[in-house]
C-alpha positions as CSV (number, residue, x, y, z in Angstrom):
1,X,107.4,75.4,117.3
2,X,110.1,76.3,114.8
3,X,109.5,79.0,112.6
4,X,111.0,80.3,109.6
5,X,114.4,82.2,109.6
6,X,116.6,84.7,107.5
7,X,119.8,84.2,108.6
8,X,121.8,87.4,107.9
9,X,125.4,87.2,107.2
10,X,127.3,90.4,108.8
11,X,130.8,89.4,107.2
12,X,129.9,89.2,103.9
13,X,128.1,92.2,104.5
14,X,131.4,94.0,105.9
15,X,133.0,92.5,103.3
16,X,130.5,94.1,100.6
17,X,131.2,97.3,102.1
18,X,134.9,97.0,102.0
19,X,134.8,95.9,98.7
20,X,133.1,99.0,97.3
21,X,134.9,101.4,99.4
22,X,138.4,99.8,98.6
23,X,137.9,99.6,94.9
24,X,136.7,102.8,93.8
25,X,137.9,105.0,97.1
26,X,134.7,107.0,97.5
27,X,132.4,107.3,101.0
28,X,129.6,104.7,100.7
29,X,125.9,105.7,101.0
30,X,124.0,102.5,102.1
31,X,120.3,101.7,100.5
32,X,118.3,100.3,103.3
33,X,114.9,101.6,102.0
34,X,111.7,98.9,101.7
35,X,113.3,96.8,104.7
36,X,116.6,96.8,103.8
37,X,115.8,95.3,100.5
38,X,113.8,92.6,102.4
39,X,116.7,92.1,104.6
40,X,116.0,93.8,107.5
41,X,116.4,97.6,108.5
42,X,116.9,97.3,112.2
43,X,119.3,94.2,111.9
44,X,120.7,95.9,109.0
45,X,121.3,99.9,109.7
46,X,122.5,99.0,113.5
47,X,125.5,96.6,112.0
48,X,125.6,99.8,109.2
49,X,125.8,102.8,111.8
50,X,129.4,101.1,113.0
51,X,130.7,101.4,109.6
52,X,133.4,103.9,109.4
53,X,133.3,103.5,105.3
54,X,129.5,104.3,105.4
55,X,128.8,107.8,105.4
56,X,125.0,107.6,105.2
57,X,122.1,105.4,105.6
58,X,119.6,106.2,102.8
59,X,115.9,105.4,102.9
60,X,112.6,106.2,100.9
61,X,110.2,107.6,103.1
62,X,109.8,109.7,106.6
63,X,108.1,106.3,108.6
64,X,111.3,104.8,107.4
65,X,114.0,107.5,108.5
66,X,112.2,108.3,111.6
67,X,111.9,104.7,112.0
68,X,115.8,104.8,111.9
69,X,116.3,107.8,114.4
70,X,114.1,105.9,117.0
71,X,116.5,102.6,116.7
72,X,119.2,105.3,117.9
73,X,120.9,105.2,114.3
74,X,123.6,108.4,114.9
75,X,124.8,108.1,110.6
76,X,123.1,110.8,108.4
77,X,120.0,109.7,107.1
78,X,119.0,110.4,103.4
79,X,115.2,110.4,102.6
80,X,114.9,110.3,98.7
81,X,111.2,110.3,98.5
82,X,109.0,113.1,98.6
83,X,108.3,114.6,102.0
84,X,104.6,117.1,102.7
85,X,104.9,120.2,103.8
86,X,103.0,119.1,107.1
87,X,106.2,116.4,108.1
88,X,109.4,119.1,107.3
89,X,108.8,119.9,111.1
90,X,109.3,115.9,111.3
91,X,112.3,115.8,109.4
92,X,114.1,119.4,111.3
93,X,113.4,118.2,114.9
94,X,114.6,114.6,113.7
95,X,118.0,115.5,112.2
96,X,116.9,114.2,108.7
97,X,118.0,115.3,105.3
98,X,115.7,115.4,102.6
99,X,115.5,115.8,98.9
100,X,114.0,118.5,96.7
101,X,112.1,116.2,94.2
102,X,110.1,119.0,92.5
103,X,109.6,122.9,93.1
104,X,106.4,122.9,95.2
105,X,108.8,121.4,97.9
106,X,111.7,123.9,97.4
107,X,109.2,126.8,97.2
108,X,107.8,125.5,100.9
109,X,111.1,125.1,102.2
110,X,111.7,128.9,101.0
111,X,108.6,129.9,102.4
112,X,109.7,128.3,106.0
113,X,113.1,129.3,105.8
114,X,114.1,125.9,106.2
115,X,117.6,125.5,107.9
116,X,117.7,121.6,107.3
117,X,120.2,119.9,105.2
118,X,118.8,118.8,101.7
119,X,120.0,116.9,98.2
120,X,118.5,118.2,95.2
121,X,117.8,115.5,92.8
122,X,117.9,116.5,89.3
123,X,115.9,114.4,86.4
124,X,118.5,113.3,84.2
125,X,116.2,111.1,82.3
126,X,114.4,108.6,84.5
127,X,111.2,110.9,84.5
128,X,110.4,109.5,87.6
129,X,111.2,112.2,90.3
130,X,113.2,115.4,90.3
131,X,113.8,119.4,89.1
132,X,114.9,119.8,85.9
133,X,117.8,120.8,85.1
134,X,116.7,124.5,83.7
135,X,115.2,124.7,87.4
136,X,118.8,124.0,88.9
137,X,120.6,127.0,88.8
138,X,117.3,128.5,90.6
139,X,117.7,126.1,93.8
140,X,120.9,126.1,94.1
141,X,122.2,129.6,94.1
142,X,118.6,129.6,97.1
143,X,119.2,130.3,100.9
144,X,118.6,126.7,101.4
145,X,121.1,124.1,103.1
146,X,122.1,122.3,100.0
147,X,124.3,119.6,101.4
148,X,124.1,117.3,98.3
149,X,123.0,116.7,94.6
150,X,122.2,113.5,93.0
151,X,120.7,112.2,90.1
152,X,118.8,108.4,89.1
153,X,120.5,106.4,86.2
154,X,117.8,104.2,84.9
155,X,120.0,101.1,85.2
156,X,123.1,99.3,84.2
157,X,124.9,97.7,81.4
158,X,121.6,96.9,79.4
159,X,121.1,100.6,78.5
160,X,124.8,101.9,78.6
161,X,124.5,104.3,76.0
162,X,121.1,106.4,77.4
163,X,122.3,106.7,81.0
164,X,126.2,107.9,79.6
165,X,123.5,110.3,78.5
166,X,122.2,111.4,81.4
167,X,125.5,111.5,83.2
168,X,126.7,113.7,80.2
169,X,123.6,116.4,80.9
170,X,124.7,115.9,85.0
171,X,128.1,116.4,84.8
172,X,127.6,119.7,82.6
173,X,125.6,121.3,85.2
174,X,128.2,119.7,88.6
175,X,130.6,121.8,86.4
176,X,128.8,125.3,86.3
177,X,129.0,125.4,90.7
178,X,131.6,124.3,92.9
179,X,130.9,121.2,92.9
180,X,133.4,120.7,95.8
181,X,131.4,122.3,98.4
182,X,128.6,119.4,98.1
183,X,128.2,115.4,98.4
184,X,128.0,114.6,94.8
185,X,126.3,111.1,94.1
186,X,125.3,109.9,90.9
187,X,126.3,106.3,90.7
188,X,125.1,103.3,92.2
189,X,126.4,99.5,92.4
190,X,124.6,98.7,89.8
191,X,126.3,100.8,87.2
192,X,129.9,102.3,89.3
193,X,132.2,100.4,87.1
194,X,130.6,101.7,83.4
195,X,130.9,105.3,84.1
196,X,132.9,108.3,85.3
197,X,133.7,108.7,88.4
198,X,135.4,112.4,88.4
199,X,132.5,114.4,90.1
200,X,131.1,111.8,92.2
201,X,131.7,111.8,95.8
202,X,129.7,109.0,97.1
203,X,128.4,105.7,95.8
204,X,125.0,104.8,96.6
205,X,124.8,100.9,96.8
206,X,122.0,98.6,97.4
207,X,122.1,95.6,95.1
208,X,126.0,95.5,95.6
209,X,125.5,96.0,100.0
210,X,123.8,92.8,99.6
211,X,125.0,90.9,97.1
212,X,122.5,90.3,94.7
213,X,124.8,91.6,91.7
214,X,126.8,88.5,90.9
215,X,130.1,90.4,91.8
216,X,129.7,90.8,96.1
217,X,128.5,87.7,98.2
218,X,125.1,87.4,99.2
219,X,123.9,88.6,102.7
220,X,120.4,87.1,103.3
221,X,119.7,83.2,103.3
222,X,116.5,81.6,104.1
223,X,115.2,78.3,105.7
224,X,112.4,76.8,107.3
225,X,111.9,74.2,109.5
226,X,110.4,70.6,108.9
227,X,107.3,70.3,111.0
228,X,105.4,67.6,109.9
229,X,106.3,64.1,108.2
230,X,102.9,62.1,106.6
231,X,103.4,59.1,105.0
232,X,101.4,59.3,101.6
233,X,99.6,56.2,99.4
234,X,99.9,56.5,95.6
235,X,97.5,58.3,93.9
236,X,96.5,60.4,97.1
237,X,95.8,64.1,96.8
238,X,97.4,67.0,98.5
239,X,97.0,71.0,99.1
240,X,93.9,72.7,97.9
241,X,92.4,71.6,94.6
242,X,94.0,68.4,94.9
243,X,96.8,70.1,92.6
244,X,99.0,67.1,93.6
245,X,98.8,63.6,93.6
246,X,101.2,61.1,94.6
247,X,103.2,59.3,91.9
248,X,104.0,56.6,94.5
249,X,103.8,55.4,98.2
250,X,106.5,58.1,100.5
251,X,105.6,61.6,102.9
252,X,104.2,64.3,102.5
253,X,106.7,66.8,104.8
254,X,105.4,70.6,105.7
255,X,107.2,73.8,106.3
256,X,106.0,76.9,108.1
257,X,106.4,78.9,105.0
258,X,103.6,80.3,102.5
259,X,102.8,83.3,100.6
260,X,101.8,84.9,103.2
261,X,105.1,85.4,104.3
262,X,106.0,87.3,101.3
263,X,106.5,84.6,98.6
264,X,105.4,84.6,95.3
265,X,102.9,81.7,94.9
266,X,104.2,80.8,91.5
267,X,107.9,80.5,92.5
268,X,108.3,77.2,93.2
269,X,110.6,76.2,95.9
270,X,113.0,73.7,94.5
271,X,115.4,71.2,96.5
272,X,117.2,68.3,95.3
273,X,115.5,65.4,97.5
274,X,112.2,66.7,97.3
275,X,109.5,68.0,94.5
276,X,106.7,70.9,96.1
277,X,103.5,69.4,96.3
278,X,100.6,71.2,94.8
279,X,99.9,74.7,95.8
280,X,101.7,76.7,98.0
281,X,99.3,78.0,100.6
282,X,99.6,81.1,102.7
283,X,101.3,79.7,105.7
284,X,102.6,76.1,104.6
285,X,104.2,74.7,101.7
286,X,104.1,70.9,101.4
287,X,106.8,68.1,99.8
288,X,106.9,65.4,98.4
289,X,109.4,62.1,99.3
290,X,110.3,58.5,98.6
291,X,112.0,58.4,101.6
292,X,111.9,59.2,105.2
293,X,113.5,62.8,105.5
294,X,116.7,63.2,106.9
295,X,116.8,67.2,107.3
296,X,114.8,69.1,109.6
297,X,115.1,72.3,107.5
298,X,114.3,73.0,104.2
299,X,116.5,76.1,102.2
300,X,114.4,78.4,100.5
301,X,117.3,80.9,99.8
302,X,121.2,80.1,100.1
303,X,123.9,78.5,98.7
304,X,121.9,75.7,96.7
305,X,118.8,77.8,96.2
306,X,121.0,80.9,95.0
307,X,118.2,84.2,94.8
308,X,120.2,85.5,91.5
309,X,118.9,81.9,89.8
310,X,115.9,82.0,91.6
311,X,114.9,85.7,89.7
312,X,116.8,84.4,86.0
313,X,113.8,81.6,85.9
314,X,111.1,83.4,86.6
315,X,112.1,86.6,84.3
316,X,112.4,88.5,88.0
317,X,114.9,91.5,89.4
318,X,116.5,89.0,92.8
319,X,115.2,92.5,94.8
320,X,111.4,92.1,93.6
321,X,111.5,88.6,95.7
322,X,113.2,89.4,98.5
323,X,111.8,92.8,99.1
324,X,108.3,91.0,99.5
325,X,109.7,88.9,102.3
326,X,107.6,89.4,105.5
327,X,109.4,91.9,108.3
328,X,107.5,89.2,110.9
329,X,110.0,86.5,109.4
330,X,113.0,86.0,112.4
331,X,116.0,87.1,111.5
332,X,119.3,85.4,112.9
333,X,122.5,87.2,112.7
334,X,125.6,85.4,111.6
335,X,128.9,86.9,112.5
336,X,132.0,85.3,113.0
């Protein structure tokens, strides 16, 4: 049987790349935390690791980095999340870098005498995760292989004035070292173009890698295969709950898609010859037509079901859907 595909688009996401690098002239950190956004990590960071403009691959966690090392990635690999002391042994043997996200972990790496490389991450305002910066001076001027320092800007355009803020409170302590010596990386796709650039060394991008900003071309699309055709009598029910009924005599077509495979059941899939019938269940989605199909597929995400639309109508971020999507989902590469 058919199944279900993502069908990854490698130019666009050279091209993505390029467009960052080219524009603003600084090394490129690559997000491929939670999948690759959804996308992928395997078929993602391989295509990534041959990317002279990407200087990093950047994930969340330790499964995920040493996830990366075992797929032979050779890049430096960012973890930004929160490593135990049990795992630093993990992260040495594994050629990792790691952040300090709170002095607990920089007071164990002191304590192990730590030679790996690490980013400190300084909380600039999203409260979320890092030292403050009164604890800065402390871990920097440490023993410790500080390769980097970053912060997290708590979005884009819709809060300009607070995270000018917190790049005003970053940029005053970048200035009181030499800043020179380290990878500096503040800025991310979603906000490179609002602020100052002078310190920063790297972008990190995520959104912008895969085009879910409006300004860089998508990478991911998304079909799935017709499988079944039923014809249908007006008036007849379908999917659980009878939540549909037939406005007229047509078919009922199927596709091996459901919430199980990391949809969100109240996203409705929407095509131009056919209307969703009733519930989505967790491995099929039905449709309804007057007439006999002509497809065999059904686009879920791509150029007429465009993911950006998709998240405006349901009041979504495009990366809350499409980081759900199933890892079991194949993925089809698309290079020309």
């Amino acid at each position: 049987m058919k199944s279900t595909t993502i069908i990854l688009n490698l130019d666009n996401l050279g091209n993505n790349i390029n467009y960052y690098s080219t524009k603003y002239n600084k090394k490129i950190m690559a997000v491929v935390k939670n999948n690759a956004y959804g996308h992928g990590i395997k078929e993602i960071s391989t295509y990534l690791d041959t990317k002279k403009e990407v200087s990093h691959l950047v994930c969340n966690t330790l499964k995920e980095g040493l996830y990366l090392r075992k797929l032979k990635i050779t890049k430096p690999i960012l973890i930004l999340g929160t490593i135990e002391k049990k795992d630093l042994e993990k992260t040495l043997n594994n050629n990792l870098t790691i952040s300090i996200t709170n002095l607990k972990l920089f007071y164990e790496l002191l304590d192990l005498n730590y030679q790996g490389k690490v980013h400190i991450n300084i909380n600039t305002g999203m409260n979320r995760l890092g030292i403050t910066p009164f604890e800065f001076k402390r871990i920097i001027n440490s023993s410790l292989n500080i390769e980097g320092i970053y912060t997290h800007y708590i979005g884009g355009n819709n809060d300009i004035t607070n995270i000018k803020k917190q790049q005003e409170t970053f940029h005053k302590l970048i200035k009181t070292i030499n800043y020179k010596k380290y990878i500096i990386h503040d800025v991310s796709s979603n906000n490179v173009s609002l602020l100052n650039l002078k310190y920063t060394d790297s972008i990190r991008i995520g959104l912008g890698l895969y085009g879910l900003n409006y300004i860089t071309k998508p990478v991911l699309s998304l079909t799935s295969p017709i499988i079944n055709i039923l014809k249908i009598k007006k008036n007849e029910h379908v999917s659980y709950h009878s939540s549909f009924t037939a406005p007229k005599d047509g078919y009922i077509i199927t596709i091996p898609f459901g919430y199980g495979d990391g949809w969100f059941k109240n996203i409705e899939i929407i095509n131009k010859n056919y209307i969703q019938a009733g519930d989505m269940t967790m491995n099929y989605t039905m449709f309804f037509t007057e007439n006999y199909p002509k497809e065999n597929e059904i686009e879920i995400i791509g150029s007429q079901n465009k993911i950006n639309n998709i998240a405006i109508l349901y009041n979504l971020s495009p990366y809350e859907i499409i980081t759900k999507l199933n890892p079991f989902i194949h993925r089809k590469l698309n290079q020309k």
